[in-house]
DOFIKOL-757437 format. One line per field, with one value per atom (N, C-alpha, C): x, y, z; residue in three letters; chain; residue number from 1; atom name. Coordinates in nm, 3 decimals, padded with zeros to 5 digits. Example, Ala and Ser with C-alpha at 12.3 -4.5 7.8 and 13.67 -1.06 7.14 Angstrom:
! DOFIKOL-757437
px	01.319 | 01.230 | 01.320 | 01.285 | 01.367 | 01.290
py	-00.569 | -00.450 | -00.330 | -00.225 | -00.106 | 00.003
pz	00.780 | 00.780 | 00.780 | 00.708 | 00.714 | 00.787
aa	Ala | Ala | Ala | Ser | Ser | Ser
ch	A | A | A | A | A | A
i	1 | 1 | 1 | 2 | 2 | 2
at	N | CA | C | N | CA | C
END
This chain:
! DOFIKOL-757437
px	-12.917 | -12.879 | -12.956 | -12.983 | -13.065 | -12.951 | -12.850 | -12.700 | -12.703 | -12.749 | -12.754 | -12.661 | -12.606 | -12.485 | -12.534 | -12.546 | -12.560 | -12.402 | -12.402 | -12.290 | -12.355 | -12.299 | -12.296 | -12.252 | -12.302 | -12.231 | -12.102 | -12.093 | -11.971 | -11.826 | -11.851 | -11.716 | -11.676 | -11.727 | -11.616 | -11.553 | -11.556 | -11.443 | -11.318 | -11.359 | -11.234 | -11.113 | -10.994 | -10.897 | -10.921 | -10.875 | -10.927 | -10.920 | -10.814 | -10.778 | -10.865 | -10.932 | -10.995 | -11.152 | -11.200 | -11.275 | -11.259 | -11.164 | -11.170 | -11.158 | -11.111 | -11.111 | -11.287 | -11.342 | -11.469 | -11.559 | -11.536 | -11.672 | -11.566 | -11.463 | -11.431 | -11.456 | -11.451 | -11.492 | -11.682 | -11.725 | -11.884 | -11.920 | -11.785 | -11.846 | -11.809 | -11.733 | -11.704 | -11.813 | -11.899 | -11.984 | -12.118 | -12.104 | -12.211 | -12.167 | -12.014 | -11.953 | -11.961 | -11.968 | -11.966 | -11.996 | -12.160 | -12.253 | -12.192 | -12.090 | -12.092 | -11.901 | -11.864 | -11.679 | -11.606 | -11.654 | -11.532 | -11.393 | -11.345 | -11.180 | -11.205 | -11.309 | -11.269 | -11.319 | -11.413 | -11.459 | -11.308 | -11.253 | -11.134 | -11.022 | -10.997 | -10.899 | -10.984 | -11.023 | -11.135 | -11.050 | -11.101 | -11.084 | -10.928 | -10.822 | -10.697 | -10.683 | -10.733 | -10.641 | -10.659 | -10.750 | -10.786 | -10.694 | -10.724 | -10.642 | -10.539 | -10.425 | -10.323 | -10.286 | -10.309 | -10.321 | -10.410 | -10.528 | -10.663 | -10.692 | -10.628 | -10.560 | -10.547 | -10.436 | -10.407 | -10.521 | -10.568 | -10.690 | -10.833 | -10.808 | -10.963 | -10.923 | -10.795 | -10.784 | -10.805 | -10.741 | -10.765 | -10.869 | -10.994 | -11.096 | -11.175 | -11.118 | -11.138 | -11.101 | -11.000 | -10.931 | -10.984 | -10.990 | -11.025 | -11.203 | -11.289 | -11.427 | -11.476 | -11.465 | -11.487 | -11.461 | -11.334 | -11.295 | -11.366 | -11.408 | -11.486 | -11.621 | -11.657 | -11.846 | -11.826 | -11.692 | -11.694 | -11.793 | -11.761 | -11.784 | -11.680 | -11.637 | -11.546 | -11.488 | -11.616 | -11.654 | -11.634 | -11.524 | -11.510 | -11.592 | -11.663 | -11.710 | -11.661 | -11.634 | -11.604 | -11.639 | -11.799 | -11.861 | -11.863 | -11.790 | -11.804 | -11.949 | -11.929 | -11.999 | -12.199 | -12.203 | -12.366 | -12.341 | -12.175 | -12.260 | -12.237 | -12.207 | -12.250 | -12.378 | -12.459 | -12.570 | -12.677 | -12.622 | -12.708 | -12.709 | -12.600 | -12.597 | -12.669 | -12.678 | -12.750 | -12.898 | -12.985 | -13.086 | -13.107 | -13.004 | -13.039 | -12.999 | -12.964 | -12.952 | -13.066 | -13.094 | -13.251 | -13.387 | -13.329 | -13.469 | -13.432 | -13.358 | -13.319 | -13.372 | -13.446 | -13.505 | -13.376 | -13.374 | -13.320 | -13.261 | -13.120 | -13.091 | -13.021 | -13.002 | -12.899 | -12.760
py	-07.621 | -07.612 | -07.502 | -07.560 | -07.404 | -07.331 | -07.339 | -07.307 | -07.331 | -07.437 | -07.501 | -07.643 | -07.608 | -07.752 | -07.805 | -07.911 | -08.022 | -08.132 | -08.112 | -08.197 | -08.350 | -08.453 | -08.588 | -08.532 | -08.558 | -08.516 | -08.558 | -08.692 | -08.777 | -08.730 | -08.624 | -08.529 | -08.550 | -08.512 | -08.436 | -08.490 | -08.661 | -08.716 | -08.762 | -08.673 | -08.706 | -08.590 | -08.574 | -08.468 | -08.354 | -08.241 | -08.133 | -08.083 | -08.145 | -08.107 | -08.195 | -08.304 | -08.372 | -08.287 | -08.209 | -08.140 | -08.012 | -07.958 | -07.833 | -07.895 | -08.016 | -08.029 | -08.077 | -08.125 | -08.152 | -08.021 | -07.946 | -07.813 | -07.727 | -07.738 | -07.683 | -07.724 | -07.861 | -07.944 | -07.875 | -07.864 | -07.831 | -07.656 | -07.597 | -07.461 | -07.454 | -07.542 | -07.494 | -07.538 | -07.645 | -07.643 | -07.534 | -07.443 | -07.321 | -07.306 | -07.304 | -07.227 | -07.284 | -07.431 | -07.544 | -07.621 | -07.653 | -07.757 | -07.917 | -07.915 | -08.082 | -08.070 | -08.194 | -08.246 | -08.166 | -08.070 | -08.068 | -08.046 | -07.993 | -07.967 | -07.831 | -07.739 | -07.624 | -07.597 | -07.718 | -07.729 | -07.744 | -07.857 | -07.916 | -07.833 | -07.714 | -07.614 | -07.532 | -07.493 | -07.442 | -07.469 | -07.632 | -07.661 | -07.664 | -07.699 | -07.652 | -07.590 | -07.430 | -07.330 | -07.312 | -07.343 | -07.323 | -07.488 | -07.559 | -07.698 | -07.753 | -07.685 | -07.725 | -07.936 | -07.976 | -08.121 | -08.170 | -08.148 | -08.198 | -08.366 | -08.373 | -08.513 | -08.612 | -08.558 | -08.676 | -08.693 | -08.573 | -08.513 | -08.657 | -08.620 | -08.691 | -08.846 | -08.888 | -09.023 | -09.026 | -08.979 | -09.029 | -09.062 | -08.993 | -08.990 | -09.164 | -09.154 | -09.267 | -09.387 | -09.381 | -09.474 | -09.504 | -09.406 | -09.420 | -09.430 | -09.346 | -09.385 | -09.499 | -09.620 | -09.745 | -09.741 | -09.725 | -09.681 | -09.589 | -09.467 | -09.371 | -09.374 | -09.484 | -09.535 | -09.646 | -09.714 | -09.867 | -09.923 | -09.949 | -10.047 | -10.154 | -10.233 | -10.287 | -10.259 | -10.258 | -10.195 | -10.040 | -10.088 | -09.926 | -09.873 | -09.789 | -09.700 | -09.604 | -09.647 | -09.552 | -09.436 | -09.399 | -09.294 | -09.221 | -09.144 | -09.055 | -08.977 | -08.915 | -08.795 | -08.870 | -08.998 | -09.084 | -09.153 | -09.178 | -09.245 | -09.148 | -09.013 | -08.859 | -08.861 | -08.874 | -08.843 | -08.964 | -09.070 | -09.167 | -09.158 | -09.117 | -09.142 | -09.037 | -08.919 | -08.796 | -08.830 | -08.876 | -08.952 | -09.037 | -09.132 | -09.221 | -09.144 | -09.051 | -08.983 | -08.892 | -08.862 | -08.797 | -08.852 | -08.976 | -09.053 | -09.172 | -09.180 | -09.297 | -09.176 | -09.250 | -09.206 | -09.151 | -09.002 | -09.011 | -09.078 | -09.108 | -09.182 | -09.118 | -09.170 | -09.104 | -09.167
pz	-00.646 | -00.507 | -00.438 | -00.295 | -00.205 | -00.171 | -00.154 | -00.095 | 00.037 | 00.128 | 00.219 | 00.187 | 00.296 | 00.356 | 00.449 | 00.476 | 00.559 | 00.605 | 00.709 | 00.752 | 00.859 | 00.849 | 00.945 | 01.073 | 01.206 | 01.284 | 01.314 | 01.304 | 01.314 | 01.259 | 01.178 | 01.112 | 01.210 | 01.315 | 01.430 | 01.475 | 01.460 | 01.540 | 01.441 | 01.305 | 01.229 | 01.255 | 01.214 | 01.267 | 01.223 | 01.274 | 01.199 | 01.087 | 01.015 | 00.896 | 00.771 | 00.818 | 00.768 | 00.748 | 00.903 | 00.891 | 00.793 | 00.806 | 00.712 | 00.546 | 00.498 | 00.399 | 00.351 | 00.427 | 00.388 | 00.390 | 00.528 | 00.498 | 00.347 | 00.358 | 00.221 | 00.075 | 00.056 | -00.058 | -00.044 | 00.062 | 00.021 | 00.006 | 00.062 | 00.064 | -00.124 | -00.160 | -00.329 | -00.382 | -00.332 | -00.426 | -00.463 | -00.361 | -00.361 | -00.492 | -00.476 | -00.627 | -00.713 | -00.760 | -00.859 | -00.836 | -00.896 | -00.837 | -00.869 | -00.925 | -00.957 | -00.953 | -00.994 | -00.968 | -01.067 | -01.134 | -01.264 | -01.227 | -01.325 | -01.315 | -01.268 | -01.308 | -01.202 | -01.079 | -01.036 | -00.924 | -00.819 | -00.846 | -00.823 | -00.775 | -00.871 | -00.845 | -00.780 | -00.720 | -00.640 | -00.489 | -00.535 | -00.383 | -00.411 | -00.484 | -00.461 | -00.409 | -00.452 | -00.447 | -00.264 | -00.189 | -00.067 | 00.018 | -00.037 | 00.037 | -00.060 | -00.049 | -00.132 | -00.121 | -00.049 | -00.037 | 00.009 | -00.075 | -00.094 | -00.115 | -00.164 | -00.216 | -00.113 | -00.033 | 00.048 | 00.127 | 00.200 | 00.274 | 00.222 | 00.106 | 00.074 | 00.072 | 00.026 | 00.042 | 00.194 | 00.249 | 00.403 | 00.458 | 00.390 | 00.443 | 00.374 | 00.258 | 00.200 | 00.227 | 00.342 | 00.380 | 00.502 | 00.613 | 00.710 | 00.741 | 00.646 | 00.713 | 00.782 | 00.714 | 00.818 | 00.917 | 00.992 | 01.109 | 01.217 | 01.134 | 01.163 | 01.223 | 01.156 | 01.186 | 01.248 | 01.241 | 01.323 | 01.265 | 01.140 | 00.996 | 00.959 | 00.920 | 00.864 | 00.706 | 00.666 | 00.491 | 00.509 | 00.365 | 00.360 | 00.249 | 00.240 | 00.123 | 00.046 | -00.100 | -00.141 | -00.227 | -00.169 | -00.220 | -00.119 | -00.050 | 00.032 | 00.023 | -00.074 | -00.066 | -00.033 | -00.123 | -00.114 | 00.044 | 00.109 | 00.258 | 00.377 | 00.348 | 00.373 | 00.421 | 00.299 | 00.298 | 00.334 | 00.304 | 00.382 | 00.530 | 00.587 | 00.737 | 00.781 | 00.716 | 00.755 | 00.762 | 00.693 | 00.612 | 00.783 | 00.810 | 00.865 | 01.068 | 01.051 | 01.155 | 01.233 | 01.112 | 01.146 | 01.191 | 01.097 | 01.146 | 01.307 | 01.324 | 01.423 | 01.555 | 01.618 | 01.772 | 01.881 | 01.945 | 02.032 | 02.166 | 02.166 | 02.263 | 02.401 | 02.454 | 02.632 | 02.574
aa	Unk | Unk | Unk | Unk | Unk | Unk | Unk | Unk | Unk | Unk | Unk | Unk | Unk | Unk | Unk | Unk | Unk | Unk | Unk | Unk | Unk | Unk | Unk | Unk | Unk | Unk | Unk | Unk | Unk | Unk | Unk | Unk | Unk | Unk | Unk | Unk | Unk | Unk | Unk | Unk | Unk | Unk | Unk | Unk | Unk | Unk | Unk | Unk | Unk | Unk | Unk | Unk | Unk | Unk | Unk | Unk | Unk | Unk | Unk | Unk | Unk | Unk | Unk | Unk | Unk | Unk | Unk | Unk | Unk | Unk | Unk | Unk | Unk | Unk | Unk | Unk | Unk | Unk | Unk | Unk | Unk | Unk | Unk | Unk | Unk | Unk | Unk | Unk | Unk | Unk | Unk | Unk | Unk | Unk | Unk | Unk | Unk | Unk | Unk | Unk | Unk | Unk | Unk | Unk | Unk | Unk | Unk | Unk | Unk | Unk | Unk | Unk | Unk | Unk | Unk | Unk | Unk | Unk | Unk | Unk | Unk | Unk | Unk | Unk | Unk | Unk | Unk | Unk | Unk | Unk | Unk | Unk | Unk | Unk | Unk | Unk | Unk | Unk | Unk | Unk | Unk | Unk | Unk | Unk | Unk | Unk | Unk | Unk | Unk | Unk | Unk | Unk | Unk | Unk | Unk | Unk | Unk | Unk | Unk | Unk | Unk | Unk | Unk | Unk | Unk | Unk | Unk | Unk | Unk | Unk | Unk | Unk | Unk | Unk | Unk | Unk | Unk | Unk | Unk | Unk | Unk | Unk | Unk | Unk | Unk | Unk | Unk | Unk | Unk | Unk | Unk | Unk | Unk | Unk | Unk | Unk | Unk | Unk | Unk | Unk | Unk | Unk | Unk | Unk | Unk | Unk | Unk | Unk | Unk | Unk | Unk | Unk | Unk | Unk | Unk | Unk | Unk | Unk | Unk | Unk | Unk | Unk | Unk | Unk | Unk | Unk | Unk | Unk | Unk | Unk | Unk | Unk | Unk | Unk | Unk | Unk | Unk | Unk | Unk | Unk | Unk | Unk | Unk | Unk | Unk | Unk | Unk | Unk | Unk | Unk | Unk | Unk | Unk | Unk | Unk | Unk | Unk | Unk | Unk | Unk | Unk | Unk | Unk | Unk | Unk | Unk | Unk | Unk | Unk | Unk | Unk | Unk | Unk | Unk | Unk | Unk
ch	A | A | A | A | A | A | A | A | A | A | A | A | A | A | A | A | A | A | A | A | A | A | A | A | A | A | A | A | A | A | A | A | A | A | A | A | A | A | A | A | A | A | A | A | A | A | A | A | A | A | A | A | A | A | A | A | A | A | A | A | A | A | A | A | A | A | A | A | A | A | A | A | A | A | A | A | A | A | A | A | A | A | A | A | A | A | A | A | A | A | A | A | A | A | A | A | A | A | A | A | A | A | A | A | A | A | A | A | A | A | A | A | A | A | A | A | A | A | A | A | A | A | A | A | A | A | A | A | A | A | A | A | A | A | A | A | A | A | A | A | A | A | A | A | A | A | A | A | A | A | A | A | A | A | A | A | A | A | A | A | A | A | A | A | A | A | A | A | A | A | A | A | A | A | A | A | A | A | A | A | A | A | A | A | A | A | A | A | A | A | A | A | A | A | A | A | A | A | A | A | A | A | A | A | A | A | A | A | A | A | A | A | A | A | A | A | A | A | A | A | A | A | A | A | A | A | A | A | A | A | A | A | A | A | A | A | A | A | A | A | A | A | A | A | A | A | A | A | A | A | A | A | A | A | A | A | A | A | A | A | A | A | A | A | A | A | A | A | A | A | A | A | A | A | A | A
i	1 | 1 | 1 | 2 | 2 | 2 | 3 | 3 | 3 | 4 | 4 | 4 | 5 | 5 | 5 | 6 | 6 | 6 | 7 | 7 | 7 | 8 | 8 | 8 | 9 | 9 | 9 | 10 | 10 | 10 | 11 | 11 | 11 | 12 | 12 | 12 | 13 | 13 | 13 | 14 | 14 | 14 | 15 | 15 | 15 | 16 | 16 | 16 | 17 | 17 | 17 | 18 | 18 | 18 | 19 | 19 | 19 | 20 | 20 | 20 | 21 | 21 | 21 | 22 | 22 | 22 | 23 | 23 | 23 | 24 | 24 | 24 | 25 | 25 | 25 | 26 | 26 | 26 | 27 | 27 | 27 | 28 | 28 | 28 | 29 | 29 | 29 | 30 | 30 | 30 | 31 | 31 | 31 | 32 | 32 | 32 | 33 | 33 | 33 | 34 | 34 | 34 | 35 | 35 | 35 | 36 | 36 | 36 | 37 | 37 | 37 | 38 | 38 | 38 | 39 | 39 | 39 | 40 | 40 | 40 | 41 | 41 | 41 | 42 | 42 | 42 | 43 | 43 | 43 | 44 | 44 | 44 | 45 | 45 | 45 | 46 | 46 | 46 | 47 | 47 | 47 | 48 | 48 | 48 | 49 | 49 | 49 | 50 | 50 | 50 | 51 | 51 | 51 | 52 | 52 | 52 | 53 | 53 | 53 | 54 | 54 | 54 | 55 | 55 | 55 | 56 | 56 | 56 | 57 | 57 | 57 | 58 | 58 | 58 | 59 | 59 | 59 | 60 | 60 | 60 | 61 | 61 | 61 | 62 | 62 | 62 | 63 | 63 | 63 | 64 | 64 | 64 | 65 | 65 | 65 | 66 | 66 | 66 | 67 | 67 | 67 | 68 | 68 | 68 | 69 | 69 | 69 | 70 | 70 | 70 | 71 | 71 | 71 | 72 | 72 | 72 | 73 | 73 | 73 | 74 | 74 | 74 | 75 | 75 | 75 | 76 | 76 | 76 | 77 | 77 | 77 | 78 | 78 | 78 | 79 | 79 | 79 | 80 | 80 | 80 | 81 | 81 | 81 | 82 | 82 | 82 | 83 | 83 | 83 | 84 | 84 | 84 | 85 | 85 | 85 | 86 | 86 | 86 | 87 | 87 | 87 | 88 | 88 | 88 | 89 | 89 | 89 | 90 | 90 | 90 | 91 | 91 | 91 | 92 | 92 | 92
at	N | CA | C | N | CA | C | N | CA | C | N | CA | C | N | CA | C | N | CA | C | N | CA | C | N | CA | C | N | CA | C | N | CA | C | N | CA | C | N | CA | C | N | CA | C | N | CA | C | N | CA | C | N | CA | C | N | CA | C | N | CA | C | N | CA | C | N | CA | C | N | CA | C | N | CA | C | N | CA | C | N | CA | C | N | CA | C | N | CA | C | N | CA | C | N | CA | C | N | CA | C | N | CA | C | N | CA | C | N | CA | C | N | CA | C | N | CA | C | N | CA | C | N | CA | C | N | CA | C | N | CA | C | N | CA | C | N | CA | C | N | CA | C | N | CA | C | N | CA | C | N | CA | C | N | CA | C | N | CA | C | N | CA | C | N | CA | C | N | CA | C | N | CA | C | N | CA | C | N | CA | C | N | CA | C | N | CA | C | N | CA | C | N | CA | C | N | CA | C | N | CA | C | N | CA | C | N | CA | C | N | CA | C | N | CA | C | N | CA | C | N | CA | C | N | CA | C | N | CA | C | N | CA | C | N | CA | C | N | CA | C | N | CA | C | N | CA | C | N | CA | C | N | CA | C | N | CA | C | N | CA | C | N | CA | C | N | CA | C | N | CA | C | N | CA | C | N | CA | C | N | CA | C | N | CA | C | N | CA | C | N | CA | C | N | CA | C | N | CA | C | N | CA | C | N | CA | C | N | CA | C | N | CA | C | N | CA | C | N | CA | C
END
């Protein structure tokens, strides 16, 4: 890792608590580059219902992008949309 985060802009139209559980799930990974179990309590100890938090997000992204399909790799269609955000031409 460079210890650079990258966020989708589109977070923002999720709730806020949705937001703080995601820049939090990434500020742990400065601390723990990959999912383990102490990555995990990591992010516990800071989002005591991390859980529901991330299902939600799991539940709701389609919604979010106005997809029908939901994905459930968060973290790979993160980064695809970022990928695909950068490159798509400025619009009004």
């Amino acid at each position: 890792s460079r210890g650079q985060i990258s966020y989708n802009w589109k977070i923002i139209m999720t709730p806020h608590r949705i937001i703080d559980y995601v820049v939090i799930h990434e500020l742990c990974h400065l601390i723990h580059l990959n999912h383990s179990k102490e990555y995990w309590q990591q992010v516990r100890s800071m989002v005591s219902d991390y859980q529901d938090r991330r299902d939600w997000l799991k539940t709701n992204i389609g919604c979010w992008i106005g997809k029908k399909k939901v994905k459930t790799n968060v973290k790979s269609f993160l980064q695809d949309q970022l990928y695909n955000d950068y490159r798509s031409p400025v619009r009004d």
